[in-house]
DRENBA-515277 format. One record per residue: residue number from 1; residue in one letter; chain; x, y, z of N, C-alpha, C in turn. Coordinates in pm, 1 decimal, padded with zeros to 6 digits, always signed. Each point is the difference from the previous one (the first is absolute). Layout:
[NUM A A [X Y Z] [X Y Z] [X Y Z]]
...
***
This chain:
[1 X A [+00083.8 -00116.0 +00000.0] [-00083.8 +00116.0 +00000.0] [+00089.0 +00123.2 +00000.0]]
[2 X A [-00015.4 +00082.5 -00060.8] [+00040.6 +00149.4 -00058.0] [-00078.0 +00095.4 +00087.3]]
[3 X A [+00020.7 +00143.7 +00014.4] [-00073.9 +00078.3 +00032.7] [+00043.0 +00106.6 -00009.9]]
[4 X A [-00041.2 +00112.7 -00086.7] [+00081.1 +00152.7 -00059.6] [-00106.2 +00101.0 -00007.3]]
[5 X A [+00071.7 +00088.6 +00139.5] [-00068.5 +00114.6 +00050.3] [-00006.0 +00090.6 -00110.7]]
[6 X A [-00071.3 +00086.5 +00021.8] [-00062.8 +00122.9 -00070.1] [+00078.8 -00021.1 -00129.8]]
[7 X A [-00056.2 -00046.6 -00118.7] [+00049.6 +00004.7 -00105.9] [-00120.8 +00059.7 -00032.3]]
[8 X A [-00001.5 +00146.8 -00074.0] [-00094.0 +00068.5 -00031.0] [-00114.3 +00021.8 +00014.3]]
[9 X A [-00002.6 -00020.8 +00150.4] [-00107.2 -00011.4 +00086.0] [-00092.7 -00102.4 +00043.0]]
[10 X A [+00091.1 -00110.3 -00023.3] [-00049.6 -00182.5 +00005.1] [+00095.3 -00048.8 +00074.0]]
[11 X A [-00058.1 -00085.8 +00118.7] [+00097.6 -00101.3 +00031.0] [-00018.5 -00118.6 -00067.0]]
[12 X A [+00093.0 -00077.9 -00049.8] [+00014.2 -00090.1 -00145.0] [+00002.1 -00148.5 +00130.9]]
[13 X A [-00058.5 -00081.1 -00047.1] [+00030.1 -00119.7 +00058.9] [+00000.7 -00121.0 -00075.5]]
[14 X A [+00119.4 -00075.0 +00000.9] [+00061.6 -00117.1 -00138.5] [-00031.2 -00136.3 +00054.5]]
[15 X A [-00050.3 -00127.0 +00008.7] [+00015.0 -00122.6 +00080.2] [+00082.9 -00060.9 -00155.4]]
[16 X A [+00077.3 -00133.3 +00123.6] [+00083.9 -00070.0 -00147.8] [-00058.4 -00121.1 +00097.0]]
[17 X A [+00062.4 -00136.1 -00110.4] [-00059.0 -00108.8 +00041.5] [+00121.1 -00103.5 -00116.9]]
[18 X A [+00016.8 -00080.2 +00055.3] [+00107.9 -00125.4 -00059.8] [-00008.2 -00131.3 +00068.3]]
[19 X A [+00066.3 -00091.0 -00066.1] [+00049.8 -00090.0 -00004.5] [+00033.6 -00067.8 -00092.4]]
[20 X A [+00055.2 -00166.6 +00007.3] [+00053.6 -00038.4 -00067.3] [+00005.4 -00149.5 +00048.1]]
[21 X A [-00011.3 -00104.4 -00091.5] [+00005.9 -00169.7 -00003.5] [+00125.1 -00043.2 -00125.2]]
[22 X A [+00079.2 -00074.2 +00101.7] [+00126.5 -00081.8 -00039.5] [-00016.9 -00163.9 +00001.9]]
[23 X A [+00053.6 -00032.1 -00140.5] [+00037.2 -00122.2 -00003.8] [+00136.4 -00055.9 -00033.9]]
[24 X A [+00053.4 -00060.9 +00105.6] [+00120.9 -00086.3 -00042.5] [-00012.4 -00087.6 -00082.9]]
[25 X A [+00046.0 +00014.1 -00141.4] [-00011.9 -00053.1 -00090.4] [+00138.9 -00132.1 +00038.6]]
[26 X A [+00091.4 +00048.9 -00004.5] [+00134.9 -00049.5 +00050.5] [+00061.9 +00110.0 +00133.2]]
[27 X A [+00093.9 -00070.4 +00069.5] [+00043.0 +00060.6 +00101.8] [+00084.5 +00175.1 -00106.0]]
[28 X A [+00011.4 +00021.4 -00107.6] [+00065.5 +00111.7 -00028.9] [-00103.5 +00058.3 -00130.0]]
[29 X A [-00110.2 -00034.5 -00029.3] [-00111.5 +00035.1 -00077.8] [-00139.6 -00006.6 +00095.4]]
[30 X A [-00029.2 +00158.9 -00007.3] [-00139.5 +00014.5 +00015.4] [-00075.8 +00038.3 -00112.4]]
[31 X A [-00171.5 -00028.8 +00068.1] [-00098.3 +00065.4 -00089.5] [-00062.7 +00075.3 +00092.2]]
[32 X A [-00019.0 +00167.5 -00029.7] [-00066.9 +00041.0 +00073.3] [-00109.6 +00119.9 -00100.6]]
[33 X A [-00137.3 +00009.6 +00110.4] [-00057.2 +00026.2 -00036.5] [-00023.4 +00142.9 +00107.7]]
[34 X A [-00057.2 +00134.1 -00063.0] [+00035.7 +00117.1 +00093.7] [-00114.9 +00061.3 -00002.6]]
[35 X A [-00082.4 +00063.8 +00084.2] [-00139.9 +00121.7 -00048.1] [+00045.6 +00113.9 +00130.6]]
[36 X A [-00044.6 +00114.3 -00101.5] [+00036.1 +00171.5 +00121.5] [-00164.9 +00037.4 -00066.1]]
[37 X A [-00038.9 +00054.2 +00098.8] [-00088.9 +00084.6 -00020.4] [-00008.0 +00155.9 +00098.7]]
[38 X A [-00029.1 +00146.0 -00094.4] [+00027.9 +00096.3 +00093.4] [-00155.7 +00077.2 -00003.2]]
[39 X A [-00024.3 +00028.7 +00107.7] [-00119.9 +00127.5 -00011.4] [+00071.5 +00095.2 +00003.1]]
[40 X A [-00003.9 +00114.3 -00067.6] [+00038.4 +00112.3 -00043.4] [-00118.3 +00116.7 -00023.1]]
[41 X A [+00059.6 +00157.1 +00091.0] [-00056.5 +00087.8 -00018.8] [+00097.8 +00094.5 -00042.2]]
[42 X A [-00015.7 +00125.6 -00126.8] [+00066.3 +00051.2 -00048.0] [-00039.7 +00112.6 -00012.4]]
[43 X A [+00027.7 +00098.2 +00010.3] [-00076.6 +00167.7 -00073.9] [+00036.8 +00033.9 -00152.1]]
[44 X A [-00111.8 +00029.1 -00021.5] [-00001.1 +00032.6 -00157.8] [+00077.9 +00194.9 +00019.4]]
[45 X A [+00125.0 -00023.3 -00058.0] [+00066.6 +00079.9 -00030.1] [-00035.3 +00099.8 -00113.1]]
[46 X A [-00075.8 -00078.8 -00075.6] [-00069.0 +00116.6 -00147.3] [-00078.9 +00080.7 +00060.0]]
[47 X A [-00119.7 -00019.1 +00088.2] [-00059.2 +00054.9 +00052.7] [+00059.5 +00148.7 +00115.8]]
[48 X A [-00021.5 +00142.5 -00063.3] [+00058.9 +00065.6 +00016.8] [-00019.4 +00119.4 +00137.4]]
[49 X A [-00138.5 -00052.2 +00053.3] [-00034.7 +00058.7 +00080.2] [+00039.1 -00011.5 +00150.4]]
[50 X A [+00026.6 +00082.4 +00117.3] [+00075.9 -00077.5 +00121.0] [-00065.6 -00136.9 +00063.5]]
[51 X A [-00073.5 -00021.2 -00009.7] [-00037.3 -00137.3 +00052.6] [-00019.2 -00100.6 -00105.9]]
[52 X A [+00053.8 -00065.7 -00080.9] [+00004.8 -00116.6 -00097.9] [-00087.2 -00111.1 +00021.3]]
[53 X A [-00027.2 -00089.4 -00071.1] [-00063.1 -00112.8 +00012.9] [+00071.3 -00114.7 +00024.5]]
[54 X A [-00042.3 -00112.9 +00082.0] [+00100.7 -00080.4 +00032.1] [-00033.4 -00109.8 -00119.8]]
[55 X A [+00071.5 -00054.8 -00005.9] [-00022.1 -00130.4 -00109.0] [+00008.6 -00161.3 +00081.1]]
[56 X A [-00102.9 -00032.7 +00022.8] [+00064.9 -00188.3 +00013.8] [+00012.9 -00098.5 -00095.6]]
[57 X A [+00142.3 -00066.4 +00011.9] [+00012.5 -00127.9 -00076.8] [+00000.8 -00101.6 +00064.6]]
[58 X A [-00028.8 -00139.5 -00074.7] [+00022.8 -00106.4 +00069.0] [+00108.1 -00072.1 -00087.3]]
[59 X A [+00124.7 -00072.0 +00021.5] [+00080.6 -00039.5 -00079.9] [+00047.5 -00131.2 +00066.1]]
[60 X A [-00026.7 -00124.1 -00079.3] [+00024.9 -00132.8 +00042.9] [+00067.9 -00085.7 -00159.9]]
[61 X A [+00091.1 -00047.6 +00098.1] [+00108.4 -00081.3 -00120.2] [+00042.9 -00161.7 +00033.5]]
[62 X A [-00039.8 -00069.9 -00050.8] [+00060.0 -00126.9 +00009.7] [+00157.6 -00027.8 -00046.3]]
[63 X A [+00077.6 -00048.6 +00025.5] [+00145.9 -00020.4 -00081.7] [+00067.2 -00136.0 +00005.7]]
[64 X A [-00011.2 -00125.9 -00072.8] [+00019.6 -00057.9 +00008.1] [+00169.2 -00022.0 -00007.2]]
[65 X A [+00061.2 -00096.3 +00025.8] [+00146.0 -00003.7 -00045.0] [+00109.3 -00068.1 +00053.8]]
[66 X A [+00128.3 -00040.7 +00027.6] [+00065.5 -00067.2 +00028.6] [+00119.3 +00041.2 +00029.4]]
[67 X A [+00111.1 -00045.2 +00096.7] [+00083.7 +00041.2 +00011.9] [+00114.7 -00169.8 +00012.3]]
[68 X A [+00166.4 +00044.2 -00027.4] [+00096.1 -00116.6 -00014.9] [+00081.6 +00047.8 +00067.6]]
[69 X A [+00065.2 -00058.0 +00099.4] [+00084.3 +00023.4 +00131.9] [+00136.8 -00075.9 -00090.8]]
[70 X A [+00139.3 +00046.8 -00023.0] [+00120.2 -00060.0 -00023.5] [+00107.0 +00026.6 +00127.1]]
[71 X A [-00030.4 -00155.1 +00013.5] [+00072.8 +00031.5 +00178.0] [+00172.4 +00000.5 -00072.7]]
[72 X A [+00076.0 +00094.5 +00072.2] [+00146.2 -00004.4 -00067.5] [+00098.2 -00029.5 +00129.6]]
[73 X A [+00145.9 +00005.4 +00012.2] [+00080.9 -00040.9 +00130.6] [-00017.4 +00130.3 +00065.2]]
[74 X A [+00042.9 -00054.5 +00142.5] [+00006.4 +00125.5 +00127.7] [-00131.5 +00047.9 +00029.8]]
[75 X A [-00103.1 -00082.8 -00008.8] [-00136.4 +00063.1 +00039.1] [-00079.9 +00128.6 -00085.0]]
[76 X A [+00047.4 -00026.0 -00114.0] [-00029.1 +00107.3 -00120.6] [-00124.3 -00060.4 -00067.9]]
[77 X A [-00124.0 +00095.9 +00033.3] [-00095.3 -00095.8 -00102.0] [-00038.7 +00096.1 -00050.4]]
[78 X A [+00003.2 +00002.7 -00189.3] [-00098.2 +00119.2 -00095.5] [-00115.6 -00059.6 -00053.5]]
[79 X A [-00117.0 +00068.7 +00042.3] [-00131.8 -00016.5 -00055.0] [-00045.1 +00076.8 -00105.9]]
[80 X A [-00037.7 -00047.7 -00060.1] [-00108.2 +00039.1 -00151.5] [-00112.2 -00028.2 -00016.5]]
[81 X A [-00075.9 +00116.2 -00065.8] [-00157.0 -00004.1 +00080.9] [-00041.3 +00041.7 -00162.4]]
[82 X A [-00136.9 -00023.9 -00057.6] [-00110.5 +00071.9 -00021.1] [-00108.5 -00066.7 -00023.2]]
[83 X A [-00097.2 +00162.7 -00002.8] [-00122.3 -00032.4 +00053.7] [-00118.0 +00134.1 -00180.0]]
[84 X A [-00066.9 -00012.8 -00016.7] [-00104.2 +00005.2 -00027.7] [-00121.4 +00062.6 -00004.7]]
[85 X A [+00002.7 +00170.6 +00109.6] [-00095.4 +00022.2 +00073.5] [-00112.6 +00021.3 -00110.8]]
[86 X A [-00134.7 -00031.0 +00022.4] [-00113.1 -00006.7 -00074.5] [-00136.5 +00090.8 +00071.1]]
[87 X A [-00034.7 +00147.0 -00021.6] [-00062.9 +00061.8 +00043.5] [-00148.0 -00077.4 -00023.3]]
[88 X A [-00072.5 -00010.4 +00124.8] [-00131.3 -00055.4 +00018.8] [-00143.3 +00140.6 +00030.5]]
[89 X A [+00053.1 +00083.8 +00011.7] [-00088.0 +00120.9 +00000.7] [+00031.5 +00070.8 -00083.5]]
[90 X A [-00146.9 +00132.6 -00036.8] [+00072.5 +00032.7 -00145.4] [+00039.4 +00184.1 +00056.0]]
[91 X A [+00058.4 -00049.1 +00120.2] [+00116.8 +00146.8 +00042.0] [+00124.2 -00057.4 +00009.1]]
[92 X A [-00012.6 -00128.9 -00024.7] [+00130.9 -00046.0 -00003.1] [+00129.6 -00018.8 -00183.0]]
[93 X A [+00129.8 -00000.2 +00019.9] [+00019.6 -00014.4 -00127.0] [-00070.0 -00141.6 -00068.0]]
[94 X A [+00083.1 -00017.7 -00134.4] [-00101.9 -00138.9 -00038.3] [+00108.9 -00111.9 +00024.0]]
[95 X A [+00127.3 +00068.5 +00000.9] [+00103.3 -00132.8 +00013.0] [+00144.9 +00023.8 -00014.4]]
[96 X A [+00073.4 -00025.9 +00054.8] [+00139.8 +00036.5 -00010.5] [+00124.6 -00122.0 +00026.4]]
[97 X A [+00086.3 +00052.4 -00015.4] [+00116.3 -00135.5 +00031.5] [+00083.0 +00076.0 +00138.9]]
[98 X A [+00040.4 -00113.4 +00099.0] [+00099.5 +00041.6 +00091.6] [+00070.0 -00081.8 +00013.5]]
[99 X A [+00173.9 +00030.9 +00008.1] [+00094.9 -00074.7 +00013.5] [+00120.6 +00031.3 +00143.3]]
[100 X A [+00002.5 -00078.6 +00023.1] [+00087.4 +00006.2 +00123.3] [+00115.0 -00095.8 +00041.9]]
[101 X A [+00135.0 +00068.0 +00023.8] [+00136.6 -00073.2 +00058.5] [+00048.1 +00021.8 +00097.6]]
[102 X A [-00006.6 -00118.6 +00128.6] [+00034.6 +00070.7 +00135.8] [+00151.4 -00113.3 +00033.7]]
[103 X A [+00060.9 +00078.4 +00023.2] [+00131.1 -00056.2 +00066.2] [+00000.0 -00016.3 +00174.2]]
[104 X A [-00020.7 -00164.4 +00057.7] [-00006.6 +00050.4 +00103.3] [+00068.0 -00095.8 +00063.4]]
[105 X A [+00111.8 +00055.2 +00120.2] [+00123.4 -00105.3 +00083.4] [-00042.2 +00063.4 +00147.7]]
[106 X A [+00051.0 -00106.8 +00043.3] [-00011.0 +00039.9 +00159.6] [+00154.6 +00039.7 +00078.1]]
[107 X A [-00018.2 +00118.6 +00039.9] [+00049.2 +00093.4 +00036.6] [+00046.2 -00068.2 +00153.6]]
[108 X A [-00015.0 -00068.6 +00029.6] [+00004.9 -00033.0 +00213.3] [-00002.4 -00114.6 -00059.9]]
[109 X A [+00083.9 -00111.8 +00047.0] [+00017.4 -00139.2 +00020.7] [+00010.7 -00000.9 +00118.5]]
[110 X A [-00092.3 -00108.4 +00079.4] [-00022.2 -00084.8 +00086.7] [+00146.4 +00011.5 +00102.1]]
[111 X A [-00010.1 -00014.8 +00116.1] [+00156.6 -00046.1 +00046.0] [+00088.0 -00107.5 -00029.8]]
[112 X A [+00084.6 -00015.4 +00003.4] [+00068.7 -00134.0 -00056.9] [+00014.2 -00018.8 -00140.3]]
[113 X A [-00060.4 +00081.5 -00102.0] [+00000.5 -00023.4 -00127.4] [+00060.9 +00091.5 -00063.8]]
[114 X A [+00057.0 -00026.8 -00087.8] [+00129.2 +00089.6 -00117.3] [+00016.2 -00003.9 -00098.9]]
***
């Protein structure tokens, strides 16, 4: 939840909403499946008079997609991701691609380990 004082004489209030379902396909392949949805209030900026009109949207996206973990030496694992997002409301876009590469090692080993 969002909340933005006096924007042209509106207090604006945003709710978001997510989650997300994973499948281990293999221990270093997932399938995952993703939905965000936001309530959104906005002021119409064209509107030129001091008090504007507020605008509500509703914007909900499904994104299906997958990600591949390449475990490497020294606790180095790079992931590769994409996903799909598919707008389900029509304030939402209609569809886009997202791609993602995360490099991730662990920083603190355990005691005893080197």
């Amino acid at each position: 939840m969002s909340i933005f004082r006096d924007v042209r004489g509106h207090d604006l209030t945003n709710y978001n909403l997510g989650g997300s379902g994973i499948y281990a396909v293999t221990r270093d392949f997932n399938l995952m499946l993703e939905m965000v949805a936001g309530w959104n209030e906005e002021v119409d900026f064209a509107v030129k008079t001091a008090r504007a009109n507020v605008n509500r949207a509703m914007t909900a996206l499904i994104s299906p997609g997958f990600r591949y973990a390449f475990n490497c030496p020294n606790d180095l694992q790079i992931v590769a991701g994409a996903a799909a997002p598919i707008g389900i409301t029509s304030d939402s876009p209609l569809w886009g691609l997202f791609f993602y590469l995360s490099f991730e090692h662990a920083f603190l080993h355990p005691r005893g380990q080197m």
